[in-house]
C-alpha atoms as a printed R data frame, in Angstrom:
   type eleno elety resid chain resno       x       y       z
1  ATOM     1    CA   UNK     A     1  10.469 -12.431  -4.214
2  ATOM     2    CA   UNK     A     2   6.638 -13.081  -3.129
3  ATOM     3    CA   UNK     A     3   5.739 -11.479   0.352
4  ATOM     4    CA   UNK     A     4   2.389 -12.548   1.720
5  ATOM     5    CA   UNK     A     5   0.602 -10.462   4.070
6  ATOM     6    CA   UNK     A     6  -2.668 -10.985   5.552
7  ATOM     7    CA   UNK     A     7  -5.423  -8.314   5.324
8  ATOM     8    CA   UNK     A     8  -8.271  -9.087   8.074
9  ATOM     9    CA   UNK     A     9 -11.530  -9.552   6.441
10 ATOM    10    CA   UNK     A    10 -12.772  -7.711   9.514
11 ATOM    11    CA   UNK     A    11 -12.148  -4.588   8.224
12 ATOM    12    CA   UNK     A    12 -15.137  -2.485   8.056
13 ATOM    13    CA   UNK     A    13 -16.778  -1.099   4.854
14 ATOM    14    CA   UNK     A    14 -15.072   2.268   4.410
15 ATOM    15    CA   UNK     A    15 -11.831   1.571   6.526
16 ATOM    16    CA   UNK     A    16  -9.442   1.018   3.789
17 ATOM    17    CA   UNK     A    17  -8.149   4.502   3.539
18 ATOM    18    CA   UNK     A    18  -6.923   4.209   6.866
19 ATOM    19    CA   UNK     A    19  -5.591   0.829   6.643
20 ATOM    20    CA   UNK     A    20  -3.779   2.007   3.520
21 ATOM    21    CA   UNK     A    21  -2.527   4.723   5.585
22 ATOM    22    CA   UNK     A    22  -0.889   3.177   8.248
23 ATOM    23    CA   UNK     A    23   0.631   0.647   5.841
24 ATOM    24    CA   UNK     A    24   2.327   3.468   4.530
25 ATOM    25    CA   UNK     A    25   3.102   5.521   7.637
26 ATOM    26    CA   UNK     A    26   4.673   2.277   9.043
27 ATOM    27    CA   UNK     A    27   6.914   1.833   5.511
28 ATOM    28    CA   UNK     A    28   7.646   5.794   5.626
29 ATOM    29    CA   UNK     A    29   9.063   5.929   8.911
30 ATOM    30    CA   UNK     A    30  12.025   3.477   7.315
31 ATOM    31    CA   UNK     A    31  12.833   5.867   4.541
32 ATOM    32    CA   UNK     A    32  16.395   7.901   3.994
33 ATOM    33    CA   UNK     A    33  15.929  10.308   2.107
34 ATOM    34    CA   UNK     A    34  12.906  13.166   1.719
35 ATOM    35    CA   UNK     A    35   9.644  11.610  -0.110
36 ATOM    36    CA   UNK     A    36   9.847  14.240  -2.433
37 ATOM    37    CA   UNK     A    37  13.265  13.359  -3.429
38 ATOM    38    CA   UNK     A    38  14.678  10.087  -5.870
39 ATOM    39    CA   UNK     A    39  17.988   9.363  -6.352
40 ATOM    40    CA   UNK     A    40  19.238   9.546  -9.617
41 ATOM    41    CA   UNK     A    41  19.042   6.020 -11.104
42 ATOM    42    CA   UNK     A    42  16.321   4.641  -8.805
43 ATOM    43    CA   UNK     A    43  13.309   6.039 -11.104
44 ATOM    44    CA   UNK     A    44  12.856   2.737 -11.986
45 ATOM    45    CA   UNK     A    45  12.405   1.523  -8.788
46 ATOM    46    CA   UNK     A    46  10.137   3.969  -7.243
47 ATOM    47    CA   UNK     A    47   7.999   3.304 -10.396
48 ATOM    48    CA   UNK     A    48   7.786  -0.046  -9.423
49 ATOM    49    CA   UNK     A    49   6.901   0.127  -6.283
50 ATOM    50    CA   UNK     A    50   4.174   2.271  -6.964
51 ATOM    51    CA   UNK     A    51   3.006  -0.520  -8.889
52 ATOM    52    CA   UNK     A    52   3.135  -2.958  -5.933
53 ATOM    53    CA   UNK     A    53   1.247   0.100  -3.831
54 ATOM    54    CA   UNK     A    54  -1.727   0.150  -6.616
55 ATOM    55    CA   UNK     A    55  -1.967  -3.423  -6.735
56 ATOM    56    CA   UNK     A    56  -2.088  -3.643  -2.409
57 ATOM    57    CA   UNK     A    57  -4.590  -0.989  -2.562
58 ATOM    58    CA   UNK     A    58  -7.112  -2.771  -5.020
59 ATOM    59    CA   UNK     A    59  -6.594  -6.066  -3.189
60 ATOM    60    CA   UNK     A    60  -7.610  -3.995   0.180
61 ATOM    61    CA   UNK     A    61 -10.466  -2.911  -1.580
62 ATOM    62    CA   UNK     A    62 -11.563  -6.286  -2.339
63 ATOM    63    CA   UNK     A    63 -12.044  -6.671   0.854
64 ATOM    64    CA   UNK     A    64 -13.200  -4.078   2.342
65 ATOM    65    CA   UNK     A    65 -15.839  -3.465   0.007
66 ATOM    66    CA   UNK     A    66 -18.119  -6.676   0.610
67 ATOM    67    CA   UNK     A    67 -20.715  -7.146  -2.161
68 ATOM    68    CA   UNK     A    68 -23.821  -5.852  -1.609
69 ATOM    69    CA   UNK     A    69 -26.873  -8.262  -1.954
């Protein structure tokens, strides 16, 4: 499954963090169990989903940091 999100390309330099951060508050508030905690057999998963948070991060970063000319 594809999900498409927009990022706003008005972002300022150096506001990613806290983009990222809500992002993750908002997707933490939904969760069942304590963060610290996996259930046994879902390794897997939470691996890959820290693969789909990497990859969101370095997109946000794409735009947030602008070039500099």
């Amino acid at each position: 499954m594809i999900i498409q999100i927009e990022i706003p390309d008005t972002l300022p330099e150096g506001h990613g963090a806290s983009f990222k951060k809500g992002i993750a508050e908002s997707l933490l508030e939904f969760a069942t169990t304590p963060l610290d905690h996996t259930p046994n057999g879902h390794e897997l998963s939470r691996k890959r989903g820290a693969e789909v948070g990497r990859h969101l991060a370095q997109e946000i970063a794409t735009i947030v940091k602008k070039p500099q000319n």
